[in-house]
N, C-alpha and C positions, 0 to 999 in steps of 0.2 A: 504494500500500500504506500502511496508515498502521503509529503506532509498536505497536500489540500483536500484530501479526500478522510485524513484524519478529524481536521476542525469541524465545526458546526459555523455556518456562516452567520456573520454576527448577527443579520436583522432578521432570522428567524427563531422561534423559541421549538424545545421538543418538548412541553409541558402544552396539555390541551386549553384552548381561550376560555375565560373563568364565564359560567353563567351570575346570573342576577341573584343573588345567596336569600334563601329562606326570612333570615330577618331583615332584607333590603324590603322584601314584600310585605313583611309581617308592619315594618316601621310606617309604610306606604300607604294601605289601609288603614292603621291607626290615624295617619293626618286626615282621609278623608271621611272615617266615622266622625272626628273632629269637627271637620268643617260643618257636616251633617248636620250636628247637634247644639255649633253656633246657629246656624241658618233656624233653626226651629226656635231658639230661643229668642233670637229677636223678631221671630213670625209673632212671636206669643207677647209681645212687647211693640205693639200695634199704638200707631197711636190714636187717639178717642174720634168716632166718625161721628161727624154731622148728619143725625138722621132727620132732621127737618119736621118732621110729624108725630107730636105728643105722644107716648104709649102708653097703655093702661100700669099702674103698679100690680106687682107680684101678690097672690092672694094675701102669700105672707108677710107683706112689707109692712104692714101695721105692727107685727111681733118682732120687726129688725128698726128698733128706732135709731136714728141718725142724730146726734149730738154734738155739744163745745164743738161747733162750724168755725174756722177760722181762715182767711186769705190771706196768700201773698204774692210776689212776681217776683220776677228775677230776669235780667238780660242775661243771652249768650256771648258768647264772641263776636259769632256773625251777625251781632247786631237784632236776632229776633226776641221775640219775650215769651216766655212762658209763666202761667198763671196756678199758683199751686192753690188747693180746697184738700184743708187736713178738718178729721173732724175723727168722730168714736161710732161705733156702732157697737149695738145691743142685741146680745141674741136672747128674746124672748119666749123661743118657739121650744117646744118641749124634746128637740130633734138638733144634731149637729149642722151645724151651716158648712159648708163645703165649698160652696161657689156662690160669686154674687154679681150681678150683672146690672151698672144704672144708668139713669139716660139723667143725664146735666142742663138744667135750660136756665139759661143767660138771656133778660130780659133787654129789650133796647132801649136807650133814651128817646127817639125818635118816634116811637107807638108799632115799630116795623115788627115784623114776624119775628117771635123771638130763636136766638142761636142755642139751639141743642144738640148734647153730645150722647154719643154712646162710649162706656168702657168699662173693663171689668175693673170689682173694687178688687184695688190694692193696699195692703195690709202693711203697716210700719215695722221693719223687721229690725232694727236699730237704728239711732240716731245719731252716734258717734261712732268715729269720726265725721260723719254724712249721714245721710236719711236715705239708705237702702228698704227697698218696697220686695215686694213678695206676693204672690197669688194666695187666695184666702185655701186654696186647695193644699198649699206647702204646710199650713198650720191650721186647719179647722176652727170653728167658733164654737164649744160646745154650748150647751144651753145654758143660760146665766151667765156667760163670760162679757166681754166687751174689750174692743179692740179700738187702736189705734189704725187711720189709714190716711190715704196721701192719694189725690187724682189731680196729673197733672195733664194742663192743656196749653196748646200751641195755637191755637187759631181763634183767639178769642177776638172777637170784632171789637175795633175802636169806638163803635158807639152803644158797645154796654153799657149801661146803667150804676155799673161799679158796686151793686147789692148782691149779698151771697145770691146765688142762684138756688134754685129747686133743685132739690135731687130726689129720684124716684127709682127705689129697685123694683127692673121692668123683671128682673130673671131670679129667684134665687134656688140654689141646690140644696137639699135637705136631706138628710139620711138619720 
């Protein structure tokens, strides 16, 4: 034999081309179960819809009283404003509250149709450092409790009337 037919030429290898290894795929899927479960939780983090047309209250909204109503605002960065409505709710029904669904109407200065929202109540889940909210499903209401809760809105028309608005639970869940 002589010396070129000894060597291996440099820019080939005799080891086979590596495929895509078990945990490149395993790591892969994890990102996009991730992504998944972002996308779903800012689905769930909707913000409150302008239903325009009064809705009847929930049979049992007379057993979930709404209390200490308080308002405030706050500017973004980009210059928009948001309008927070913290108040308590009372669960009076003889049954765990699970979900609660209310429709917010915002009355005008002008006599015009008033601005109503829709959105599920969110529940105060700590205050400090910030006021993180929570779906009432994370924490249930059982009978005789009372909660802290926080709905915030983006689209409040500048010729509100600037008085707490009506709130009305059009939806609630009961078990």
């Amino acid at each position: 034999m002589t010396d070129e037919q000894k060597h291996t030429p440099f820019l080939t290898s005799s080891e086979p081309e590596n495929t895509v290894s078990t945990k490149t795929w395993l790591i892969a899927s994890g990102a996009v179960v991730l992504l998944i479960v972002i996308a779903a939780v800012a689905t769930l983090r909707r913000t409150p819809v302008d239903t325009g047309a009064a809705l009847a209250a929930d049979a049992n909204a007379a057993s979930l009283p709404i209390s200490d109503r308080s308002m405030s605002e706050a500017t973004n960065g980009a210059g928009g404003k948001s309008t927070y409505l913290d108040g308590t709710i009372t669960n009076n029904t003889g049954k765990t509250l699970n979900a609660a669904i209310v429709q917010v109407t915002f009355a005008m200065t002008d006599g015009t149709q008033p601005h109503r929202e829709m959105t599920p109540l969110m529940l105060v889940r700590t205050r400090v450092p910030y006021v993180d909210l929570q779906m009432v499903s994370a924490d249930p209401i059982k009978p005789g409790d009372h909660r802290d809760f926080r709905l915030i809105f983006e689209s409040v028309p500048a010729n509100w009337d600037v008085q707490p608005p009506v709130i009305t639970i059009t939806h609630a869940e009961l078990r």
